[in-house]
N, C-alpha and C positions, 0 to 999 in steps of 0.2 A: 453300982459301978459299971456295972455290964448294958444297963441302959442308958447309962451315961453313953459309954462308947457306941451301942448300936447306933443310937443318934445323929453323932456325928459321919460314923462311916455312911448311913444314909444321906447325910447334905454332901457329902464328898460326890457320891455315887451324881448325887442330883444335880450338882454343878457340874459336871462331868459330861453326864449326860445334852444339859442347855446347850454345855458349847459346842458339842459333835453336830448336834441338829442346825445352831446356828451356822456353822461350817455348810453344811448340805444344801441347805437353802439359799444361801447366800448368790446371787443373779446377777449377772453385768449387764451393763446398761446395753444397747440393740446399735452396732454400727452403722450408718447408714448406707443406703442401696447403692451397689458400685455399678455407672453405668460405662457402656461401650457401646458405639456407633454398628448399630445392625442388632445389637443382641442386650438383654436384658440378665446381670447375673444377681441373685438373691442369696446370700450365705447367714445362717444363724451362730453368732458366738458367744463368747459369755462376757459379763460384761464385769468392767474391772473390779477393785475393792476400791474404797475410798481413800482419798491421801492419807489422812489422818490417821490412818490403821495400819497395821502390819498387816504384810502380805501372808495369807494361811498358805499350805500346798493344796492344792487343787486333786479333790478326790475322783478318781476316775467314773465316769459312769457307763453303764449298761448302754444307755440310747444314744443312736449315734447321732450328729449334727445334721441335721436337716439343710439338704444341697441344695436350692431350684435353680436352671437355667431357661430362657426363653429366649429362641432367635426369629427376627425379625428378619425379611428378605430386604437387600440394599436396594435403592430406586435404580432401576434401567435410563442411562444416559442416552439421550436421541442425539445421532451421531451428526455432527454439524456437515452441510457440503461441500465438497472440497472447492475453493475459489476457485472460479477462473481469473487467467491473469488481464489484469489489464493492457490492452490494446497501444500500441504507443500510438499517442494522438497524432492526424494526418495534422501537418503546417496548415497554420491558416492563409489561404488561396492569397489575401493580400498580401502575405509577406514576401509575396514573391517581386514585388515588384519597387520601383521606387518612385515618387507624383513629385511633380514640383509644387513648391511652397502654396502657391496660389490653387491650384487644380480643386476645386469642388469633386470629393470622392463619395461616393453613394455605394455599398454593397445590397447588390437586390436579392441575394439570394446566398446560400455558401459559397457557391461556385460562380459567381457573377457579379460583378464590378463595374460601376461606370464613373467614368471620369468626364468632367467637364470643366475644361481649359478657354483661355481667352488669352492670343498668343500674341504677340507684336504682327502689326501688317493693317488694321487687328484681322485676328483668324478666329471665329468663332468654330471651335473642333468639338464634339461628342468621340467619346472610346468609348467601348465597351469590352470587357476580358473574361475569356470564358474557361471554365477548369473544365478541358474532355476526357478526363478519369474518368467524371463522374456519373455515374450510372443514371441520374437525376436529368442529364444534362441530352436536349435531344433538337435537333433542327428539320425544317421542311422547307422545299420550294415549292409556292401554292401560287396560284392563277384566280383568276375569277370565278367562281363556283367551281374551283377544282377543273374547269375541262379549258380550252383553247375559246372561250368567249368572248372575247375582247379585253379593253383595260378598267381598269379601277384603282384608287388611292392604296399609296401605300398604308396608310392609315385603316382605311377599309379592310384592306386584306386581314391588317395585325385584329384587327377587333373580330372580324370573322372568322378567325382561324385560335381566339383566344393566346394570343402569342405574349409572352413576356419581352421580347425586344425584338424589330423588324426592320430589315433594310430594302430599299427598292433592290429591283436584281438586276436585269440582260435589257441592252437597247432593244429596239421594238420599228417593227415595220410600221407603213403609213395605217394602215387596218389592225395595228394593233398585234401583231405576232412577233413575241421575240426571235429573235435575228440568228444566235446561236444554241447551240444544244440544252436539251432542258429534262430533266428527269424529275420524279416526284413519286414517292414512296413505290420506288423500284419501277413505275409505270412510263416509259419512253416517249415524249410527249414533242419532241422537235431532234430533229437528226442534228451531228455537230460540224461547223467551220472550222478553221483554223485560228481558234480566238481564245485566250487564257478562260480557263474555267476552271471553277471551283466544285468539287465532289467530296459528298460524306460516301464511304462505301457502306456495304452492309456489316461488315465486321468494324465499322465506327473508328475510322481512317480517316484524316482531313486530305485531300490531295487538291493542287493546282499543278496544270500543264494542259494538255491538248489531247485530244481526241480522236483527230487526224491529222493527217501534213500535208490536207489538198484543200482544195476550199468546200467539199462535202464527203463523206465518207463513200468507203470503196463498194458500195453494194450494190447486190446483183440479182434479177429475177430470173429463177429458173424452170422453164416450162414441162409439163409432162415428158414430152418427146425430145428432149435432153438443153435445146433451144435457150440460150442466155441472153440476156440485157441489162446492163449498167441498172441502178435505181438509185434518181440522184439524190432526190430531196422527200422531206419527211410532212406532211401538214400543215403546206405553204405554195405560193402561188408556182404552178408548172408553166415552164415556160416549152415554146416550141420546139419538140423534137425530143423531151424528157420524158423519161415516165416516173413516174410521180407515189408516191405509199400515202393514204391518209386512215387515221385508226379513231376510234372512239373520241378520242379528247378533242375533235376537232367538228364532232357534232354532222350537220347536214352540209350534203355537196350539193350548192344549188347548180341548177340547168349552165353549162357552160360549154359556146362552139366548139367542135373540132376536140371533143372529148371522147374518149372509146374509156369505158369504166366497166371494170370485172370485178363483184363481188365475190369476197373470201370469209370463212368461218377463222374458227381461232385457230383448224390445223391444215388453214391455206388450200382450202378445197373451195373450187369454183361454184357457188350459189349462185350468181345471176351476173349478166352479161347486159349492158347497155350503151347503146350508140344515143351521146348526146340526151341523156335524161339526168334529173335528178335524183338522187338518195338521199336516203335518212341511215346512218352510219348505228348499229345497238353496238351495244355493248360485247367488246370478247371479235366484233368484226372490224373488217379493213377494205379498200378499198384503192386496187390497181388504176390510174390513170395515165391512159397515152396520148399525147399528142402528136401531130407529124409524125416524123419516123417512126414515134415508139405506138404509137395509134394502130399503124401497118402493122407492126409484130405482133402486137396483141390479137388482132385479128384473124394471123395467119398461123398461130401457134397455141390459141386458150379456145378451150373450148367447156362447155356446161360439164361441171362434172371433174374435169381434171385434178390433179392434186399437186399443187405448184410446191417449189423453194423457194423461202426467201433467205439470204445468206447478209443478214442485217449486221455490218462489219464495225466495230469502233475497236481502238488501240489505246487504253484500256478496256478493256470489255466490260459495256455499260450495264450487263447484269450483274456485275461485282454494287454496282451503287445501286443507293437508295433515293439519293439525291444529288440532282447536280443542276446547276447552273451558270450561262457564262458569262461576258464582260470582256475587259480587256482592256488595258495589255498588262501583260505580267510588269509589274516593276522591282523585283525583290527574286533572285537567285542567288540559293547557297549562300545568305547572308548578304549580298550587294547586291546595290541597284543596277538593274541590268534598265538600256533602251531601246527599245524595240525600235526598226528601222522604219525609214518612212516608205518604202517600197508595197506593193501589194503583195502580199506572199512573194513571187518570183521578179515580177515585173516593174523593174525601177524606171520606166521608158515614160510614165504620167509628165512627171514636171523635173526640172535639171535639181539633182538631187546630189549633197556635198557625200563623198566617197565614206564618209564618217557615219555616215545615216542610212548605207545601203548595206544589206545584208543577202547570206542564201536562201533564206525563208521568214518573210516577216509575217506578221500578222496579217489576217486578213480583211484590211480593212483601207480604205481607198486612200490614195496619196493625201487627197483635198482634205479628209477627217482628221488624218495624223496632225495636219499643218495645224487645225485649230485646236486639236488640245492636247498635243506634245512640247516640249521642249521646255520655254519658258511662261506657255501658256497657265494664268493664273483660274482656276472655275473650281463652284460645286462639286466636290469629287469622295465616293466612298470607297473605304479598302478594306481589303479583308486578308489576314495571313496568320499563321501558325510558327509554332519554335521548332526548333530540328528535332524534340523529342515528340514534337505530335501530341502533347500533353495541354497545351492552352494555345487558345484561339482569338485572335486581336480583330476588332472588326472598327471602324471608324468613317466619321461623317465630318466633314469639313464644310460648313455654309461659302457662298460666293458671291461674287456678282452684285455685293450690295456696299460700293464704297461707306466708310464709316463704319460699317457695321462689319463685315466680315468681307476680305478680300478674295479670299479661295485659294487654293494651292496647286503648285506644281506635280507632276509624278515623280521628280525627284523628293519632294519633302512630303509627299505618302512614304513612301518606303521608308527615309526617315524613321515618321512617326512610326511606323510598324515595328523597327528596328529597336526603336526606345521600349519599347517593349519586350522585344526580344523574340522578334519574326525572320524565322531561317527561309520562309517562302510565303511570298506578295503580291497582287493584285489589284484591278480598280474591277468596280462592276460599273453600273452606266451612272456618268457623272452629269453635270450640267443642271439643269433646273428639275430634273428629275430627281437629284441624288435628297433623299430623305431618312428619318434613324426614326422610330417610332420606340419609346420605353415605355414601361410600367402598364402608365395609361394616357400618354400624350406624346406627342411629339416634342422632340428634343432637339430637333434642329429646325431651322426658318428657310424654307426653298425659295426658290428666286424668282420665279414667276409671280408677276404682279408687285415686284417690287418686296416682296417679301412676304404677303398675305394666302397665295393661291398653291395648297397645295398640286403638285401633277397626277393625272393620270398614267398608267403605268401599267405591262404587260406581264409581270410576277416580282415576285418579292420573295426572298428568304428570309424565313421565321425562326425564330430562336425560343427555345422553353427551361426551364425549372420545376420537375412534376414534384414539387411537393409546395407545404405550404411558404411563402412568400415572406421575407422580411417586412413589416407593417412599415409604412411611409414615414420619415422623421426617426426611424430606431436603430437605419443602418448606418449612422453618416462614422465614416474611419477617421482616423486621426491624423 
């Protein structure tokens, strides 16, 4: 009996025992790795019981859960740069204006526009329109190799001077010197009359007006020993009893009678003295001529060595420009057409002249010239003017003289044109079979010599530029 029972309390003990161990052992299954952006965390737990089974109570243990953390450093953001804002875009130059339906519009450049029109009469006319904002935007008045050498093609000048559009400039004596005042990159190359001229200044100013209000400017040489005389004219023919300034641009003074000639450096000091010889004029030198009376002063008053003044007078004051060139007559003030009178400057006494036509001070240009190309005279004629803000520049070619083909225009219908543009101040420069427009790379109007074939010869020209690159031929045409 007693073995009976040890027996069994043994199987008790031993079932007993299985299930405690089985409890002990018992392991949950492994969660997986919980992540987080920069850092790695790893935790050990225990892993469930199975559905099927009741749940034991979980026997505490000795060891503790096994923690790891790993942190990972976050990427460094490369800081973007802060925009700049955008620019509000400058209008584009053509908007500014308005073409008739028919006009052939060609932009050469951003700032450059040409228009070509075919008008009733018929009038064959070239425009051109220039934006003087623009820094790109730059002109010259250029001569024949640059010095007083005589004439040559407007065409010639534009191709030698590499010009993007080119108008002839100032009538011109028989030997080829233009007639009124002339400057060219700041260098003073003809003294001025009393004839509409056109001036870029150096701070890039468009101006038309006058230079003086006599028919040459007021200036005067003044001698060591305090001794003054008038100086009338600038590197052009002296007449008797004048004295005379000629400077570098005008090259050699050959042998001519009844000359008394005093050479000066560049700060007017007497270097050489000659009765009736010729010079060769360098560079940075000038050269005093007297004739008659002023022949006698020079004589009695210079001497080797001296150190004279010269008090070389214009109203603007021509070291303000860079360039200047003249023409005439103004046809465009403050917006209207103004008409210059037929009078010579002061003197209405030429030919019996209607009270309507006479003024205090006209231009300076002979009764007999006004008659042939004022009023309702039709010819060749180029213009050139500006808007009241100084901001674009109108310049224009009008063919003539060739029935059929193009009849030529009045100075009232230059201003006009100028005005449809929107010119507060206008001009002609020298018209007739001279007047020529050179673009791109040809000429654009047809001159009137020889019936329409021969271009003129011609005493300087105003060049027009674009310094950057160029709109390619056929890419500009506007709408």
């Amino acid at each position: 009996m007693n073995k009976k029972f040890v027996v069994i309390a043994f199987t008790i003990i031993l079932v007993l025992a299985t299930l405690a161990l089985l409890v002990i052992f018992t392991i949950e299954p492994a969660k997986p790795l919980a992540e987080t952006r920069g850092s790695i965390t790893i935790q050990a737990t225990s892993i469930p019981s199975p559905t099927n089974r009741s749940e034991p109570t979980a026997i505490a243990s000795s060891t503790p859960m096994a923690t790891a953390t790993a942190t990972l450093p976050l990427p460094t953001a490369t800081p973007r740069p802060t925009p700049t804002p955008t620019p509000t875009p400058k209008p584009l130059f053509k908007s500014f204006f308005t073409f008739e339906p028919d006009d052939k519009v060609q932009q050469l450049s951003p700032g450059v526009i040409q228009v070509q029109r075919t008008a009733k009469g018929p009038m064959k006319i070239n425009i051109v329109l220039f934006d003087l904002t623009a820094k790109e935007f730059q002109m010259r008045v250029v001569s024949n190799e640059d010095w007083l050498s005589g004439v040559a093609r407007t065409s010639t000048l534009a191709k030698a001077n590499k010009a993007l559009v080119a108008v002839n400039g100032d009538e011109f004596s028989s030997i080829g010197l233009p007639q009124g005042m002339m400057v060219s990159d700041g260098q003073l190359f003809m003294a001025p009359k009393h004839r509409a001229t056109f001036g870029w200044t150096k701070d890039r100013q468009p101006f038309i007006g006058f230079f003086t209000q006599d028919w040459t400017w007021p200036s005067e040489v003044i001698s060591a020993n305090g001794a003054k005389r008038s100086l009338q004219l600038l590197n052009t023919t002296c007449e008797n009893d004048w004295m005379c300034l000629y400077n570098e641009f005008y090259g050699n003074l050959p042998l001519r009678y009844n000359e008394y000639r005093v050479l000066l450096d560049a700060n007017y000091k007497v270097i050489d003295i000659k009765d009736e010889a010729a010079l060769k004029i360098l560079p940075g030198q000038m050269v005093l001529v007297g004739k008659g009376l002023s022949r006698t002063w020079l004589k009695e008053n210079i001497k080797l060595g001296d150190n004279l003044r010269l008090n070389l007078v214009t109203n603007p004051d021509y070291r303000k420009f860079d360039q200047v060139v003249s023409g005439g007559p103004i046809v465009l003030d403050k917006g209207k057409f103004v008409q210059d009178c037929l009078c010579n400057l002061r003197d209405c006494s030429q030919t019996v002249i209607p009270i309507e036509y006479q003024g205090p001070l006209c231009e300076e240009f002979t009764t007999e010239w006004k008659y042939a190309h004022y009023l309702t005279v039709r010819m060749p004629r180029i213009g050139i003017g500006y808007n009241k803000d100084k901001t674009i520049l109108i310049v224009t070619a009008t063919d003539g003289y060739q029935p059929g083909y193009s009849i030529g225009m009045t100075s009232h219908e230059v201003a006009n044109l100028l005005l449809e543009f929107g010119a507060y101040s206008g001009m002609e420069l020298d018209g007739g079979g001279s007047a020529t427009m050179w673009v791109g790379d040809k000429l654009v109007s047809r001159p009137s010599d020889g019936g329409g074939s021969v271009e003129r010869y011609v005493a300087n020209a105003l060049t027009f530029y674009w310094n950057e690159p160029r709109t390619p031929p056929g890419k500009g045409a506007l709408p």
